[in-house]
C-alpha positions as CSV (number, residue, x, y, z in Angstrom):
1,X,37.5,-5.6,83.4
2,X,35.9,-4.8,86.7
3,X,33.5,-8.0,86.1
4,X,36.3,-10.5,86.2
5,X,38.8,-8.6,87.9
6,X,42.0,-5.9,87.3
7,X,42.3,-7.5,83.4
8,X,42.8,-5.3,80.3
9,X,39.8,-5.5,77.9
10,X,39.8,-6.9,75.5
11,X,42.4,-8.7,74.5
12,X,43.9,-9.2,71.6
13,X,42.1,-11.7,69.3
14,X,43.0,-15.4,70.4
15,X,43.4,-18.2,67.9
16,X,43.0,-21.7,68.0
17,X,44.0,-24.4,65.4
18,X,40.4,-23.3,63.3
19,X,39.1,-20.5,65.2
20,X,39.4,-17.2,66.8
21,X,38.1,-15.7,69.6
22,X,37.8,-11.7,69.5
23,X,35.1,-8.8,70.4
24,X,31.4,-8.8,68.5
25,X,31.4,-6.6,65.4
26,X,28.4,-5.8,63.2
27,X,28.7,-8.7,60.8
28,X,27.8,-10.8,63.7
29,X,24.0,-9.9,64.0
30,X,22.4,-12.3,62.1
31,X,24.2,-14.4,63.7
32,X,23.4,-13.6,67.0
33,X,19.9,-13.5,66.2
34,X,19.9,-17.2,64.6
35,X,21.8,-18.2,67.8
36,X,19.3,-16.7,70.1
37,X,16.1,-17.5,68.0
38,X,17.0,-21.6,67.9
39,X,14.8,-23.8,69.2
40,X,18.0,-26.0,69.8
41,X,19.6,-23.7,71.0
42,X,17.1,-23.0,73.8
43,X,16.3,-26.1,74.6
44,X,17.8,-26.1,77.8
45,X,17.4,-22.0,78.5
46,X,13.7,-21.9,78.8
47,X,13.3,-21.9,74.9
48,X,14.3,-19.5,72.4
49,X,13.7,-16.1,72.0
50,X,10.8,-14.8,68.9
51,X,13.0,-13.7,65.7
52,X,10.9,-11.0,65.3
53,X,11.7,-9.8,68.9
54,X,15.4,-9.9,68.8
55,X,15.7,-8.2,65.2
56,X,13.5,-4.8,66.7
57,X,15.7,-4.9,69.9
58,X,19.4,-6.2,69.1
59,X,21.4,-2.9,68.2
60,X,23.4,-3.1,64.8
61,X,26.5,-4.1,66.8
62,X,26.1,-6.8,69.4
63,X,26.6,-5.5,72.3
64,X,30.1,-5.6,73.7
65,X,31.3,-6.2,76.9
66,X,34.2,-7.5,79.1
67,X,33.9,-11.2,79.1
68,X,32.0,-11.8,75.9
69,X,34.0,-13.7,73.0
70,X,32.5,-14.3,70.0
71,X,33.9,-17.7,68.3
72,X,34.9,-17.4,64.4
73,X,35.1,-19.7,62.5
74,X,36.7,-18.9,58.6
75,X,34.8,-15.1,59.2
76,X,31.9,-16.6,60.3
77,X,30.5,-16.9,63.9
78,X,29.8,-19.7,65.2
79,X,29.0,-19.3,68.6
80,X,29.8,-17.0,71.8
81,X,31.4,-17.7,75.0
82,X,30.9,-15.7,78.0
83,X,33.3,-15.3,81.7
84,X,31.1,-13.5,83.6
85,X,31.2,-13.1,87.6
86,X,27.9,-13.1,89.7
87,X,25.4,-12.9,87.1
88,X,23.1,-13.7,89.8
89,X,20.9,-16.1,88.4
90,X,22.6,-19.0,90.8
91,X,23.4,-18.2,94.5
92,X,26.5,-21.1,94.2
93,X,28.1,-19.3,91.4
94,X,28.1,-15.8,94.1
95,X,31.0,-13.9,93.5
96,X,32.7,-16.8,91.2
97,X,33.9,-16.6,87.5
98,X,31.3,-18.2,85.5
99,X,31.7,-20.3,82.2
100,X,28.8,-20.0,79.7
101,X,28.3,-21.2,76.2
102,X,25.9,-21.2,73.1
103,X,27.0,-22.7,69.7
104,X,25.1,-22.5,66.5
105,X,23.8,-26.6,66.0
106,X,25.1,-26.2,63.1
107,X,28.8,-26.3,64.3
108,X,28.0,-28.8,67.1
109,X,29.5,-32.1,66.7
110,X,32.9,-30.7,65.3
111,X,34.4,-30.0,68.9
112,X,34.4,-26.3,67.9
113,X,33.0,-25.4,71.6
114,X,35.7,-27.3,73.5
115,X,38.6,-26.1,71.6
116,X,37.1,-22.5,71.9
117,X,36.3,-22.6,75.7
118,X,39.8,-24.5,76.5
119,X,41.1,-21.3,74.7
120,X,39.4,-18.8,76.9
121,X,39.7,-21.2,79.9
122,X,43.9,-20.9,79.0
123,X,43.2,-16.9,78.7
124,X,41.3,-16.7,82.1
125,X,44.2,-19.1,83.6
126,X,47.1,-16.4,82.6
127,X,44.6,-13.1,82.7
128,X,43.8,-14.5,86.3
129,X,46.6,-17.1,88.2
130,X,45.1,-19.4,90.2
131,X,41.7,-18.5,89.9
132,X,38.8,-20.9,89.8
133,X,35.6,-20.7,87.0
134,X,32.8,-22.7,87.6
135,X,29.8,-23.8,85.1
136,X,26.1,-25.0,85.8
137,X,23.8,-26.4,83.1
138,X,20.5,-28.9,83.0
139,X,21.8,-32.6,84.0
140,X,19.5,-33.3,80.8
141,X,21.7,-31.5,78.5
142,X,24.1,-34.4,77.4
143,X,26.3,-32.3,75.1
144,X,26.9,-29.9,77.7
145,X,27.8,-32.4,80.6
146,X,30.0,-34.0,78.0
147,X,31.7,-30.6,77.3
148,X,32.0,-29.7,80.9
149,X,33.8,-33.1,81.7
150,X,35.9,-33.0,78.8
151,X,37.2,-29.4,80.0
152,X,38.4,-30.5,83.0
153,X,35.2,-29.1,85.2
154,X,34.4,-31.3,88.5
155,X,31.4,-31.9,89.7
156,X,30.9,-29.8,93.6
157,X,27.0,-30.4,93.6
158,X,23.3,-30.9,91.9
159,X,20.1,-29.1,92.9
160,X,17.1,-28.2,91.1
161,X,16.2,-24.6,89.7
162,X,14.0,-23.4,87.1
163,X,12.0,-27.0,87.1
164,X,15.0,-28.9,86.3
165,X,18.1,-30.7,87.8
166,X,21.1,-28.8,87.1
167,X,24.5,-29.3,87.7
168,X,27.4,-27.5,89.1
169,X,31.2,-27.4,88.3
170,X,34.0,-26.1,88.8
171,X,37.6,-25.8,87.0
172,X,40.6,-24.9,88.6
173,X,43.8,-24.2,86.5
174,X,46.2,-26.6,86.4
């Protein structure tokens, strides 16, 4: 996995108490396409993306790629979890291993998204000793601050981008 670093990819599925974290497959795409279509969703993304849109463009199998976990939940998913490095779209997370997140709102509330990103963030952790993952996300996204916090993420700074205050964290294995 060049993105992240001299790791084999991918791994081999990981489970949780309730879920599983493996590859995207082609059952996922409607999936994908409610995840990325929600108004919820995109709240906090610069709004979702138009249905019709995503169904012409998304290929038949989501698109895979070293980082990229999709969360299952009894065959069903749920959500996807990304480990990406220098996606560019922050200067502070240059060159860093980045934590991102999107959950269907219909599995928010049940702490699916922390039990799923503790379970990549314990994959990273052995994939990749010692090495630190940071997170940013909207100040105004309560759920998300709540879920960075409970994962152990700290707090290094705040700044505005894309008309908003965002917030900036990073986790460093225990």
């Amino acid at each position: 996995m060049t993105e992240l670093g001299p790791v084999a990819w991918p791994p081999a599925p990981i489970r949780t108490d309730r879920l599983v974290l493996r590859e995207p497959e082609a059952r996922d795409r409607a999936a994908v396409i409610e995840l990325l279509a929600s108004p919820e969703v995109g709240t906090y993304l610069g709004g979702p993306r138009p249905r019709d849109e995503l169904e012409r463009e998304m290929p038949g199998v989501p698109v895979r790629r070293p980082g990229l976990f999709m969360v299952d939940l009894d065959g069903t998913m749920i959500g996807r979890i990304t480990l990406t490095r220098d996606t560019g779209h922050i200067r502070q997370a240059a060159g860093k291993a980045e934590l991102g997140y999107l959950f269907l709102p219909r599995a928010w509330g049940y702490g699916y998204a922390a039990e799923a990103c503790a379970a990549a963030l314990g994959w990273f952790a052995d994939a990749l000793p010692g090495e630190p993952v940071v997170l940013a996300t909207q100040t105004a996204n309560v759920r998300s601050m709540r879920l960075a916090a409970k994962l152990g993420f700290t707090e290094a700074e705040r700044f505005e981008d894309y008309g908003a205050e965002q917030w900036f964290g990073v986790w460093s294995p225990a």
